[in-house]
The first five atom37 places (N, CA, C, CB, O) and aatype in JSON, in Angstrom:
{
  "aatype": [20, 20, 20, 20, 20, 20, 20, 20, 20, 20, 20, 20, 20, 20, 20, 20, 20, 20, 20, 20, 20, 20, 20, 20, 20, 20, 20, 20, 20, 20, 20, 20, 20, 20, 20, 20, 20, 20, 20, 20, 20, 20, 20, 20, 20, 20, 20, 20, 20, 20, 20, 20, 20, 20, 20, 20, 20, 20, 20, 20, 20, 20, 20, 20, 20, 20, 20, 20, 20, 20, 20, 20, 20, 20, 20, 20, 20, 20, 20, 20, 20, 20, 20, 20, 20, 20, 20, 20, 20, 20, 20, 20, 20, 20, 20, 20, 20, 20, 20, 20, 20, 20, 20, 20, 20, 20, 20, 20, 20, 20, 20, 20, 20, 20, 20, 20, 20, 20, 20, 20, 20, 20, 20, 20, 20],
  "atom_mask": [
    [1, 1, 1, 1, 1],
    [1, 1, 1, 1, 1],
    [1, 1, 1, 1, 1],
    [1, 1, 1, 1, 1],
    [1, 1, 1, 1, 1],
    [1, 1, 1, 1, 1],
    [1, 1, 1, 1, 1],
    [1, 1, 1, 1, 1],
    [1, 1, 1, 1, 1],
    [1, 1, 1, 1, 1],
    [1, 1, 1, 1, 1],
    [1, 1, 1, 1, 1],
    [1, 1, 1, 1, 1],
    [1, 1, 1, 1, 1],
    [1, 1, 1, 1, 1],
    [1, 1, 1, 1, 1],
    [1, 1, 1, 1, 1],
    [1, 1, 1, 1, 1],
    [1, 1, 1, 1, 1],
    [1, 1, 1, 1, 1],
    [1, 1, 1, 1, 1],
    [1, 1, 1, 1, 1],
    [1, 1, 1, 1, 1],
    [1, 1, 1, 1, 1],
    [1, 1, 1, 1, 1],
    [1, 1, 1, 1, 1],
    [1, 1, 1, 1, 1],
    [1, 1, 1, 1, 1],
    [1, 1, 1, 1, 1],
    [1, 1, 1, 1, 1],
    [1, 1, 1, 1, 1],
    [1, 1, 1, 1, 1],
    [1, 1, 1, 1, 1],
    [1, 1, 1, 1, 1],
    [1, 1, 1, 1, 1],
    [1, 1, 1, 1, 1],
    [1, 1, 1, 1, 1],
    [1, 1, 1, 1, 1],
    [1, 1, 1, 1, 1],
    [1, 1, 1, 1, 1],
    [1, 1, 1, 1, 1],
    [1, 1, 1, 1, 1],
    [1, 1, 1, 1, 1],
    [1, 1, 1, 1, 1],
    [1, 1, 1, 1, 1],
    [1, 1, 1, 1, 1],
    [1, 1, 1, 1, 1],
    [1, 1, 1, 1, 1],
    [1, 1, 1, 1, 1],
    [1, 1, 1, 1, 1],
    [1, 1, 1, 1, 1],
    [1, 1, 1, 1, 1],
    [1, 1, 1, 1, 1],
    [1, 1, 1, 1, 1],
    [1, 1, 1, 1, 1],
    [1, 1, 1, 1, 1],
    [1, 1, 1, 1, 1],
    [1, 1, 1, 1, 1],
    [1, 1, 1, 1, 1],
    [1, 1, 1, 1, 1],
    [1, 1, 1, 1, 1],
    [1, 1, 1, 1, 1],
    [1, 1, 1, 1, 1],
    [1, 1, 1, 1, 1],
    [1, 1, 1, 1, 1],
    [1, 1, 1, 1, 1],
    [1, 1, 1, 1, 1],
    [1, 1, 1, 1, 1],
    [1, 1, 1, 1, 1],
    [1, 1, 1, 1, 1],
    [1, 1, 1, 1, 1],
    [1, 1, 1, 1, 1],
    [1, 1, 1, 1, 1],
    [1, 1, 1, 1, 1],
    [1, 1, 1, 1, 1],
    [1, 1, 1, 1, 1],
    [1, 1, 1, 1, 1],
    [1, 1, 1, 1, 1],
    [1, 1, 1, 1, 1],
    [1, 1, 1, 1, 1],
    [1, 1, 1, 1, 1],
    [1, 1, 1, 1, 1],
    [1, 1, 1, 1, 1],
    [1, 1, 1, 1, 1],
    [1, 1, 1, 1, 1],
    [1, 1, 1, 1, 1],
    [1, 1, 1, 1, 1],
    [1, 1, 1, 1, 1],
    [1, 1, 1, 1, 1],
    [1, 1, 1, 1, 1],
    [1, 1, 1, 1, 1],
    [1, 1, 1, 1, 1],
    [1, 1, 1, 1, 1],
    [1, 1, 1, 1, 1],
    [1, 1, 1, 1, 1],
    [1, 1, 1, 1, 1],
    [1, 1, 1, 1, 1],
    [1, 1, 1, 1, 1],
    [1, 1, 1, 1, 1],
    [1, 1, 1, 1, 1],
    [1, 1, 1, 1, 1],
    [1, 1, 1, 1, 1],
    [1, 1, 1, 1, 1],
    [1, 1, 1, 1, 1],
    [1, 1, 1, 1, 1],
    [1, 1, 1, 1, 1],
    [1, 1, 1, 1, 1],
    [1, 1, 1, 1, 1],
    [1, 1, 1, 1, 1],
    [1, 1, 1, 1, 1],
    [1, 1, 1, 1, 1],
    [1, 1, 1, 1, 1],
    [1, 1, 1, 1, 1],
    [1, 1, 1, 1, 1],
    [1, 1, 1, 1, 1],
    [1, 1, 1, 1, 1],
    [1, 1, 1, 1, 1],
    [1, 1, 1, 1, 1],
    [1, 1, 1, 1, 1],
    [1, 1, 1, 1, 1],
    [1, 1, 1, 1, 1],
    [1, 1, 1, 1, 1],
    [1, 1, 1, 1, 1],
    [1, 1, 1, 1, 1],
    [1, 1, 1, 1, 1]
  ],
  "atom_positions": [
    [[-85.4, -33.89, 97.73], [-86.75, -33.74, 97.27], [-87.42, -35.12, 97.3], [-86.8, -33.11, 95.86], [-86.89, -36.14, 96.85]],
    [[-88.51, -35.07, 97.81], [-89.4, -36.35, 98.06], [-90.69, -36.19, 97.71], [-89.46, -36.8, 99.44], [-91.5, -35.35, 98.08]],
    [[-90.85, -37.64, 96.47], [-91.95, -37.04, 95.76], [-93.2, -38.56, 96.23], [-91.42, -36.7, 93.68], [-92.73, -39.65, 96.55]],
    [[-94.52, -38.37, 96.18], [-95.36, -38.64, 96.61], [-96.9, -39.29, 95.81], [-95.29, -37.66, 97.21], [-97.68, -38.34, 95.91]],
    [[-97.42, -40.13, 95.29], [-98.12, -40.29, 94.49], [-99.28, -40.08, 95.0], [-97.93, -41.23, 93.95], [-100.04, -39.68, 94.13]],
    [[-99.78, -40.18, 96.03], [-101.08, -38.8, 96.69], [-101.2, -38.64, 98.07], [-102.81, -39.1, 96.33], [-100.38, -39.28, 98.72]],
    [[-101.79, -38.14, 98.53], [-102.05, -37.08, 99.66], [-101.92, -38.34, 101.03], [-103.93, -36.08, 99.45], [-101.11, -38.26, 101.95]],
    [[-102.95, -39.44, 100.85], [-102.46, -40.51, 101.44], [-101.11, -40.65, 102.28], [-102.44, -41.25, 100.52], [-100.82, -40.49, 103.47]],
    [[-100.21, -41.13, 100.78], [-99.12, -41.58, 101.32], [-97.93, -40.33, 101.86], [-98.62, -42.53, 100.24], [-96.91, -40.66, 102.48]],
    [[-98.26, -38.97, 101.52], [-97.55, -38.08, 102.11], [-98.09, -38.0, 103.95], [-97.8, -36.68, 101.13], [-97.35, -37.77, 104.92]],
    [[-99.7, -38.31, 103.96], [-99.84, -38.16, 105.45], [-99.7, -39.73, 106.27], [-101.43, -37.41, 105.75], [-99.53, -39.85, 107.48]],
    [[-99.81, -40.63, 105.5], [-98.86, -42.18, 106.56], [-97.45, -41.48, 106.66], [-98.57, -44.27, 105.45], [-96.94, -41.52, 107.78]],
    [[-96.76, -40.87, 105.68], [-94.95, -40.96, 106.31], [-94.71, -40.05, 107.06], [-93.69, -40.8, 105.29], [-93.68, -40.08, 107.73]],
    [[-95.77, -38.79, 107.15], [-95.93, -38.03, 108.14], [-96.47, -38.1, 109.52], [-96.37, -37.37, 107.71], [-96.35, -37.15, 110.29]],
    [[-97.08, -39.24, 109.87], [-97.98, -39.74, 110.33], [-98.57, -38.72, 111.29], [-97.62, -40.91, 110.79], [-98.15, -38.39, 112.39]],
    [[-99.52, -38.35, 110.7], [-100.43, -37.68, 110.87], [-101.37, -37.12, 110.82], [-100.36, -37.48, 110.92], [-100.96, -35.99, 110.59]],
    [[-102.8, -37.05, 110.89], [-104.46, -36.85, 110.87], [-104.19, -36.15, 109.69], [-105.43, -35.97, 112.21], [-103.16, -35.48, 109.64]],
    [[-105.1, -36.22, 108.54], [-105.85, -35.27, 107.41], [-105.91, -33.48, 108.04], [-107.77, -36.02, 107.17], [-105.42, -32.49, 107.5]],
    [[-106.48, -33.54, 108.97], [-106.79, -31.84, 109.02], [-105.66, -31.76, 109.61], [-108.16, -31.06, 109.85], [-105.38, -30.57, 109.47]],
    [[-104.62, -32.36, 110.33], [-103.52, -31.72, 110.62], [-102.92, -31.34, 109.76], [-102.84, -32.21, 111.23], [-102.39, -30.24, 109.83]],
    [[-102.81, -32.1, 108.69], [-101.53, -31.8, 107.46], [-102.51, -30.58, 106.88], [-101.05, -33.43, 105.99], [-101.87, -29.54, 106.74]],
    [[-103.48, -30.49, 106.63], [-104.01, -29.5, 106.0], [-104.05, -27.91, 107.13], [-105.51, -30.17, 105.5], [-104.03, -26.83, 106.54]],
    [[-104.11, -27.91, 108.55], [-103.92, -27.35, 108.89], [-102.26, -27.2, 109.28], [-104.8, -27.41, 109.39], [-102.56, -27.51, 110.43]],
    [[-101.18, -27.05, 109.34], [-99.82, -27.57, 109.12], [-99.46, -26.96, 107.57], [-99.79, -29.36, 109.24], [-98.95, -25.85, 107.63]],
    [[-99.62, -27.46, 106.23], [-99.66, -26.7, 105.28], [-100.18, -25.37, 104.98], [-100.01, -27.26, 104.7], [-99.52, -24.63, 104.26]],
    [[-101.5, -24.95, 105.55], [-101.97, -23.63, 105.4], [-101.13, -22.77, 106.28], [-103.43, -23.51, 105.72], [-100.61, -21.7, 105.97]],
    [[-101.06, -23.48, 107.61], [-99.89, -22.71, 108.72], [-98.47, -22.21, 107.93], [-99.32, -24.0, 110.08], [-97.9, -21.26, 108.46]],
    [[-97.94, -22.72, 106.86], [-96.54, -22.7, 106.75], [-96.6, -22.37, 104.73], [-95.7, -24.53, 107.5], [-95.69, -22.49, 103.91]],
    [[-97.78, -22.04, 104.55], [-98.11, -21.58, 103.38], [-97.76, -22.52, 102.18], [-97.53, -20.34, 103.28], [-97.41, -21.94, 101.15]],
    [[-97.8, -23.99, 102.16], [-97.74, -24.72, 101.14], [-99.15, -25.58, 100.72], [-96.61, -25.52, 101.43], [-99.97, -26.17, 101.42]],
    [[-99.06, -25.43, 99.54], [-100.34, -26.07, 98.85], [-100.69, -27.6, 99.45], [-100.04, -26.18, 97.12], [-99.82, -28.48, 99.44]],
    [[-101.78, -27.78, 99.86], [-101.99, -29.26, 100.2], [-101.74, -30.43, 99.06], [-103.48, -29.38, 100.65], [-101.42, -31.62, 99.09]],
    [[-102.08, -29.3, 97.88], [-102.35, -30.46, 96.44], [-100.7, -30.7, 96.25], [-103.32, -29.57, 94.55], [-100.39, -31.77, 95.71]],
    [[-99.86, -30.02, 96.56], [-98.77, -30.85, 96.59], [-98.06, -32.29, 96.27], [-98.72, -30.75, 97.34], [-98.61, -33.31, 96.67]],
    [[-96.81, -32.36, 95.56], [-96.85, -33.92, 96.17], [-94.9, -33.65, 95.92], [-98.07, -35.65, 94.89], [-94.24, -34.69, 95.99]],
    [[-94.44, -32.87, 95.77], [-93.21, -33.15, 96.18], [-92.77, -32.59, 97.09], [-92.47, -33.06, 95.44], [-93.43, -31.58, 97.35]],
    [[-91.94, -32.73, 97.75], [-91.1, -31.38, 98.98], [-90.34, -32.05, 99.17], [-91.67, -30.7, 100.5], [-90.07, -33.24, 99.05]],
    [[-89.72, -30.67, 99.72], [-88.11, -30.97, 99.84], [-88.01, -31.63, 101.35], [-87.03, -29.37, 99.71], [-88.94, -32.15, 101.97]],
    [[-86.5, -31.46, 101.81], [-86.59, -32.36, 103.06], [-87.19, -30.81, 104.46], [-84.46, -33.34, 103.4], [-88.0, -30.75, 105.38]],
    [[-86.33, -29.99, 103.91], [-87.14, -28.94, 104.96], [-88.29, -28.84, 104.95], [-86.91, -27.69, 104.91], [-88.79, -28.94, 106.06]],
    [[-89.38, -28.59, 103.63], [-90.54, -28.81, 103.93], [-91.34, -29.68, 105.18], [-90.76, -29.18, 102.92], [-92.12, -29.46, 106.11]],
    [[-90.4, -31.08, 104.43], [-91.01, -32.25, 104.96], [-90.76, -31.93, 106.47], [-90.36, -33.69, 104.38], [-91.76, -31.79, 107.18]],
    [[-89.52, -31.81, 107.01], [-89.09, -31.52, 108.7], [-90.13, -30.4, 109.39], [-87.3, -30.75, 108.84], [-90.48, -30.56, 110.56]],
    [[-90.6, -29.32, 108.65], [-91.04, -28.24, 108.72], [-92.47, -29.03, 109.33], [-90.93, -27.31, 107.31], [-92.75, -29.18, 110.52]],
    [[-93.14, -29.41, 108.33], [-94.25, -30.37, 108.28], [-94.69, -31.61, 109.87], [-93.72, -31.28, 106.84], [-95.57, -31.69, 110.72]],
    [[-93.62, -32.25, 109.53], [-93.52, -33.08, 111.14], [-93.25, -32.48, 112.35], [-92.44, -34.06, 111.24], [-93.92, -32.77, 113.35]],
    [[-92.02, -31.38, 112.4], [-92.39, -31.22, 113.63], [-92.78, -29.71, 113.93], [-91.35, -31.72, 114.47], [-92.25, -28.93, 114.71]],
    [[-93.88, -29.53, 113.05], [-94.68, -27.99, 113.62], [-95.24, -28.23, 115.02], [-96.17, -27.46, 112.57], [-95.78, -29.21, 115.52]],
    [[-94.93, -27.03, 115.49], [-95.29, -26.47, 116.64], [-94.61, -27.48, 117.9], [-96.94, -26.33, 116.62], [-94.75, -27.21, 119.09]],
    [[-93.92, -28.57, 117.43], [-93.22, -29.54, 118.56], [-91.82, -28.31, 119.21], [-92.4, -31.42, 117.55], [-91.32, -27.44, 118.5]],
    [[-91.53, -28.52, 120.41], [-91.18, -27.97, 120.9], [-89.85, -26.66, 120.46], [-91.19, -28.84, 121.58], [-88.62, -26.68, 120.57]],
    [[-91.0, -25.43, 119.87], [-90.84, -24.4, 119.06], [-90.41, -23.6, 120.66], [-92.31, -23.9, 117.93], [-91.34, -23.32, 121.42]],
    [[-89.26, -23.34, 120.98], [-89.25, -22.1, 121.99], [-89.41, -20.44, 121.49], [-87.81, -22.21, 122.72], [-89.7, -19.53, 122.26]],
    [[-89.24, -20.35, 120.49], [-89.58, -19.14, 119.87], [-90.94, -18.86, 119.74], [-89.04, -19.06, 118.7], [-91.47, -17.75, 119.67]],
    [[-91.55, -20.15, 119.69], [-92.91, -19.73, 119.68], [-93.75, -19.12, 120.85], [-93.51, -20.75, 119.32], [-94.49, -18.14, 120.91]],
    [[-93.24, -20.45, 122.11], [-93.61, -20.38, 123.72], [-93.14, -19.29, 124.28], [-93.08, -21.51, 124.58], [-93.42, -19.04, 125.45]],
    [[-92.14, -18.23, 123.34], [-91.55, -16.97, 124.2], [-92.33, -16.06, 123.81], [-90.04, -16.48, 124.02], [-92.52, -15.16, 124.63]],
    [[-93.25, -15.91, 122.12], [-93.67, -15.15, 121.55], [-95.5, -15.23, 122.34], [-93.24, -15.49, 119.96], [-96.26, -14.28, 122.51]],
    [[-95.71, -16.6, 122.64], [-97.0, -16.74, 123.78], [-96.78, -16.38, 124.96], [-97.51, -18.04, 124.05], [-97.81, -16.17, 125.6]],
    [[-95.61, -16.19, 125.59], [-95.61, -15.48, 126.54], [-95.42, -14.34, 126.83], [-95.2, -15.8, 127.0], [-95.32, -13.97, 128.01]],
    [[-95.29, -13.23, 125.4], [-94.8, -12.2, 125.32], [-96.81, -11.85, 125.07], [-93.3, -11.97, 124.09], [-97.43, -10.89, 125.54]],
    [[-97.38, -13.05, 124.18], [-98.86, -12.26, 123.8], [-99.56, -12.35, 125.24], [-99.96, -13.17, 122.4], [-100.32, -11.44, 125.55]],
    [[-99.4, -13.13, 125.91], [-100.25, -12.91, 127.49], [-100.16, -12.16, 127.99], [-100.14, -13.52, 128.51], [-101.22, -11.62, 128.3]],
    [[-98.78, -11.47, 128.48], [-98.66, -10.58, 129.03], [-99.24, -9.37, 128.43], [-97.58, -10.57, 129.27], [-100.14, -8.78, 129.03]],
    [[-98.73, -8.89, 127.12], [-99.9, -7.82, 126.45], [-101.29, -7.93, 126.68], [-99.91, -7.85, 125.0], [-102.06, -6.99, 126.51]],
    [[-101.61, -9.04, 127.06], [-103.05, -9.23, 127.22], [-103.42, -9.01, 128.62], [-103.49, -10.6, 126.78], [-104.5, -8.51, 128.94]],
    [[-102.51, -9.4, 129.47], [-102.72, -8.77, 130.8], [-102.66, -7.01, 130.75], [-101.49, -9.41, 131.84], [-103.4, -6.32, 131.44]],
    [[-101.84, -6.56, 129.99], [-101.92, -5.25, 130.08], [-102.95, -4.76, 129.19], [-100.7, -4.68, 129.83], [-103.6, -3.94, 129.83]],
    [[-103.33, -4.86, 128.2], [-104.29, -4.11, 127.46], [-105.66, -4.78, 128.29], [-104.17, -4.38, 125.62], [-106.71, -4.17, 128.09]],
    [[-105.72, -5.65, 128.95], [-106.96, -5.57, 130.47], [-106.68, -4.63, 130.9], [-107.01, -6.58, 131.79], [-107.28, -3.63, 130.52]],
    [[-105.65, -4.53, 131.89], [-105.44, -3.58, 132.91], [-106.44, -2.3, 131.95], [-103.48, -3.26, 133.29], [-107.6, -2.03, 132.3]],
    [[-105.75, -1.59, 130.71], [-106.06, -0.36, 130.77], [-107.52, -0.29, 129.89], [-104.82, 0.5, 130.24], [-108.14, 0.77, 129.74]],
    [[-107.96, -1.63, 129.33], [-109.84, -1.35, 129.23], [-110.21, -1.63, 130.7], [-110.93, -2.69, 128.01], [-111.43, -1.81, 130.76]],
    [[-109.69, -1.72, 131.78], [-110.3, -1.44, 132.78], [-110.35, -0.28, 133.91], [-110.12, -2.27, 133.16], [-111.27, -0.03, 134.68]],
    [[-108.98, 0.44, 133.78], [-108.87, 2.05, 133.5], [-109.74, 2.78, 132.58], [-107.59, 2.37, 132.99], [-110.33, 3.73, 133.09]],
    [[-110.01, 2.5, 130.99], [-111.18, 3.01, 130.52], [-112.43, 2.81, 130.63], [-111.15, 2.98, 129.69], [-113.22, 3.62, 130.16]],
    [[-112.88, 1.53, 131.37], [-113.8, 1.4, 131.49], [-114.26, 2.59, 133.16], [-113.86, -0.19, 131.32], [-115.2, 3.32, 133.48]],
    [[-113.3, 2.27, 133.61], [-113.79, 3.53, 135.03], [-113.88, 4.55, 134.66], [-112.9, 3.87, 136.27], [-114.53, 5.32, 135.37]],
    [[-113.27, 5.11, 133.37], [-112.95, 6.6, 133.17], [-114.43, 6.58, 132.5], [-111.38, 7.17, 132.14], [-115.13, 7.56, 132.71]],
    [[-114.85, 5.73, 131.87], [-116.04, 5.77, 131.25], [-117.18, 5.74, 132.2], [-116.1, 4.74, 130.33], [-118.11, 6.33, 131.64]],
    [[-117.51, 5.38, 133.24], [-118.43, 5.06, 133.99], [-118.41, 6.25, 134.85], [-118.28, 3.78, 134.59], [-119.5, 6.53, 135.36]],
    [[-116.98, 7.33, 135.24], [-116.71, 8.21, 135.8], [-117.41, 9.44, 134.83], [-115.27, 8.13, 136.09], [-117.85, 10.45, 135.37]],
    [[-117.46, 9.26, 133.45], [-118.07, 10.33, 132.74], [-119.47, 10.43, 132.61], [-117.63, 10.34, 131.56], [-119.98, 11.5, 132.29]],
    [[-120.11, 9.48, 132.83], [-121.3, 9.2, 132.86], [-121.97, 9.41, 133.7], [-121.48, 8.36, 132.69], [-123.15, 9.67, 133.47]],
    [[-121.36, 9.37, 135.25], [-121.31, 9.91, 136.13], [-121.71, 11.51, 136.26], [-120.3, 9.56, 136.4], [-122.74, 11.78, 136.88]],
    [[-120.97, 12.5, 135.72], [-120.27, 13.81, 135.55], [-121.65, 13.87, 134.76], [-118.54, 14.08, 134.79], [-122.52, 14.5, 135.37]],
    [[-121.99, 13.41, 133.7], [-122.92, 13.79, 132.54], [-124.42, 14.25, 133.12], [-123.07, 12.43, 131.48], [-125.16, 15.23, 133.07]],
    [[-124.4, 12.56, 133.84], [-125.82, 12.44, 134.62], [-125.69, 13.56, 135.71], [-126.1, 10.8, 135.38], [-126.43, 14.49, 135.37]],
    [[-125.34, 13.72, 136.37], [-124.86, 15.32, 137.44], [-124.93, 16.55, 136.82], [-123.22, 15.44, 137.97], [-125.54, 17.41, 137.45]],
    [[-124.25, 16.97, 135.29], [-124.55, 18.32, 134.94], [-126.32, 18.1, 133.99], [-122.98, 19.01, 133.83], [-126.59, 19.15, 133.41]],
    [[-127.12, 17.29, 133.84], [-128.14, 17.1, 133.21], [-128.64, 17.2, 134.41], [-128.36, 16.05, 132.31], [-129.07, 18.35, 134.32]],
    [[-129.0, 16.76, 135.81], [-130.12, 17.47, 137.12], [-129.76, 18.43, 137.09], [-130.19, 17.09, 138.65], [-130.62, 19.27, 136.83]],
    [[-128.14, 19.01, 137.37], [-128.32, 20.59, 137.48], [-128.77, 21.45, 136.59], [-127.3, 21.15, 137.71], [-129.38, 22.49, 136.84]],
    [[-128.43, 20.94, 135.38], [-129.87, 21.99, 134.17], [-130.69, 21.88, 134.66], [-130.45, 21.67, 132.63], [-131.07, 22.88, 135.26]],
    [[-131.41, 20.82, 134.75], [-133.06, 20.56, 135.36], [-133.49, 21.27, 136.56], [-133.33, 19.04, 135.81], [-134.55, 21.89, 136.7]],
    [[-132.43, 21.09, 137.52], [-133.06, 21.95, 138.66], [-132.84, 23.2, 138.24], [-132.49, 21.77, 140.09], [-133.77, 24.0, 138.34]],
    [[-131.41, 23.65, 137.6], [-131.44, 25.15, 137.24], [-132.72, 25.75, 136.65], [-130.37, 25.42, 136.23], [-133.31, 26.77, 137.02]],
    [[-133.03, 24.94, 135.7], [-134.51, 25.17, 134.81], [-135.89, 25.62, 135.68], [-134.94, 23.57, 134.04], [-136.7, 26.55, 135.69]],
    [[-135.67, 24.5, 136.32], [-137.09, 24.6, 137.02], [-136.54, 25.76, 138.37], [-137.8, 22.69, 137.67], [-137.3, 26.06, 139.29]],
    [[-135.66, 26.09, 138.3], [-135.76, 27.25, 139.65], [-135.94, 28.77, 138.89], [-134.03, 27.28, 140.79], [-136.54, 29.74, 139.36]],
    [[-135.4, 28.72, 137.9], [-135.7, 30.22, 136.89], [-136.88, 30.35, 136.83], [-135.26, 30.32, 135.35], [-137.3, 31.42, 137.27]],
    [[-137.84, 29.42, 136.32], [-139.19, 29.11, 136.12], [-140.0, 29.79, 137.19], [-139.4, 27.63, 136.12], [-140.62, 30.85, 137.12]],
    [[-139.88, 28.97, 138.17], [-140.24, 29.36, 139.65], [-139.98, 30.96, 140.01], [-139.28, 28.43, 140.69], [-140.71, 31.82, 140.49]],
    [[-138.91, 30.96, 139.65], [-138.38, 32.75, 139.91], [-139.27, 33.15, 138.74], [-136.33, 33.33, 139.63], [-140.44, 32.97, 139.08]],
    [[-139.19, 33.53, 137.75], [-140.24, 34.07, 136.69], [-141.76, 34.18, 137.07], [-140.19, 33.16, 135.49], [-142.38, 35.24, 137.1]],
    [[-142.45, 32.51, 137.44], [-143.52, 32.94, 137.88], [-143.75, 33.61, 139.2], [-144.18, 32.06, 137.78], [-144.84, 34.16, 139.29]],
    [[-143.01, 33.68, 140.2], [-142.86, 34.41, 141.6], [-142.94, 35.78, 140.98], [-141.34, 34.09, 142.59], [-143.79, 36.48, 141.52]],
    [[-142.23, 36.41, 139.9], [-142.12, 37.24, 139.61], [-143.0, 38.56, 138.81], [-141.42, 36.8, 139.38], [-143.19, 39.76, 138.99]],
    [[-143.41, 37.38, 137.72], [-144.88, 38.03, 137.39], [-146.23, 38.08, 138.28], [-145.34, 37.33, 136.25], [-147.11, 38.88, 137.97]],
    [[-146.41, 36.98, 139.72], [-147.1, 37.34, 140.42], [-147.23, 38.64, 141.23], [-147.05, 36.57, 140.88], [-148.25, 39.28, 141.51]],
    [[-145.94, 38.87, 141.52], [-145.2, 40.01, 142.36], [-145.81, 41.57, 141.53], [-143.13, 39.75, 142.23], [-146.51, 42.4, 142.1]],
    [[-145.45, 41.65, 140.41], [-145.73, 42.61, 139.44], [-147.52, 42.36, 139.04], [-144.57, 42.35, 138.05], [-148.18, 43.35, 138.73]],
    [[-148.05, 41.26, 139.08], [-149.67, 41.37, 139.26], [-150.15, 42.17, 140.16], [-150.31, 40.19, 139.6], [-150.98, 43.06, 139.96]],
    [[-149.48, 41.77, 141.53], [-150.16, 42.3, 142.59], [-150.07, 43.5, 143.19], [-150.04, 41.66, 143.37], [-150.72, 44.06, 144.07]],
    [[-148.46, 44.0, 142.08], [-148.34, 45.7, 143.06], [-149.03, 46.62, 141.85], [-146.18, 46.48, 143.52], [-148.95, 47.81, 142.14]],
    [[-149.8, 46.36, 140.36], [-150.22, 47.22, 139.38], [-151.68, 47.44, 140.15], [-150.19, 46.56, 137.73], [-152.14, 46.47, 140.76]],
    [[-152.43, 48.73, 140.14], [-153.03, 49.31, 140.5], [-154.55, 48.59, 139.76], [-152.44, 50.6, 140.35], [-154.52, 48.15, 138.61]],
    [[-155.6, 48.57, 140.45], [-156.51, 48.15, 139.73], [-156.86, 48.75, 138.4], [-157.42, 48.14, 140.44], [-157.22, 48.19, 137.37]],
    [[-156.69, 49.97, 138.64], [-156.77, 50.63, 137.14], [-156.06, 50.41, 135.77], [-156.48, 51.79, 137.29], [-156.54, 50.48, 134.64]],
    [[-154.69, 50.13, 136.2], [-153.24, 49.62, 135.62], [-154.23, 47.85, 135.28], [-151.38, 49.65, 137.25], [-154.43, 47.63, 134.08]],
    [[-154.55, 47.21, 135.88], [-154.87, 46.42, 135.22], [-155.91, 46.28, 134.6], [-154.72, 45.77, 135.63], [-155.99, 45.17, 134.08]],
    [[-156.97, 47.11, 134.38], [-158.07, 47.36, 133.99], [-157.64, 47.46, 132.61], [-158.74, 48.44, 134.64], [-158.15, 46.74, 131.75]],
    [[-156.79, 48.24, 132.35], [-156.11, 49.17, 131.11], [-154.9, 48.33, 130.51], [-155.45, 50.78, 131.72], [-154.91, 48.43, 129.28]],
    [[-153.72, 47.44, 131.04], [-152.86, 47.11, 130.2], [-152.89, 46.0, 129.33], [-151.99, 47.07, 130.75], [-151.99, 45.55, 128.63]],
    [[-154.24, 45.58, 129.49], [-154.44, 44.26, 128.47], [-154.03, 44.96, 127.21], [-156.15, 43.53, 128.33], [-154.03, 44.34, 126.14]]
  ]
}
């Protein structure tokens, strides 16, 4: 256990920048206001992130997930652009469906204008 009379002289024997030790302590969950630690602390402390292979395997394990969860927002993104697709396509065919019933309806009541008898229309108002 190695004890410390302030923050100072814990970061000269560490030698190392203010926000490192403070970032370094928050990393490894010890209080900055600190002033004793043990020797693991202290080792813990100096050589964070120095050549951690557990770490560099666990970054190479997150890239690759990251190459794959691309890959498949870019599979969803086609599947998405493919539906939109489909959407915009069954919304004209309502529209044209619409407007061709229409067309048939009024073709239709013309048709039935023109074969009622003048009398028939004189009378069915």
């Amino acid at each position: 256990m190695k004890k410390f009379e302030n923050q100072k002289e814990i970061i000269d024997y560490l030698e190392i920048s203010k926000a490192t030790f403070y970032r370094r302590t928050s990393a490894l969950g010890i209080k900055p206001s600190k002033r004793s630690f043990s020797d693991i602390e202290i080792d813990k402390l100096r050589n964070f992130g120095k050549n951690d292979n557990d770490s560099l395997s666990k970054l190479s394990d997150m890239r690759k997930e990251i190459k794959e969860l691309k890959k498949l927002l870019s599979v969803k993104n086609q599947q998405i652009d493919q539906a939109h697709k489909l959407v915009d396509q069954a919304q004209k065919l309502q529209l044209l469906s619409e407007s061709r019933t229409q067309e048939a309806e009024q073709q239709l009541i013309e048709i039935e204008s023109k074969n009622k008898s003048w009398f028939r229309k004189l009378f069915s108002k």
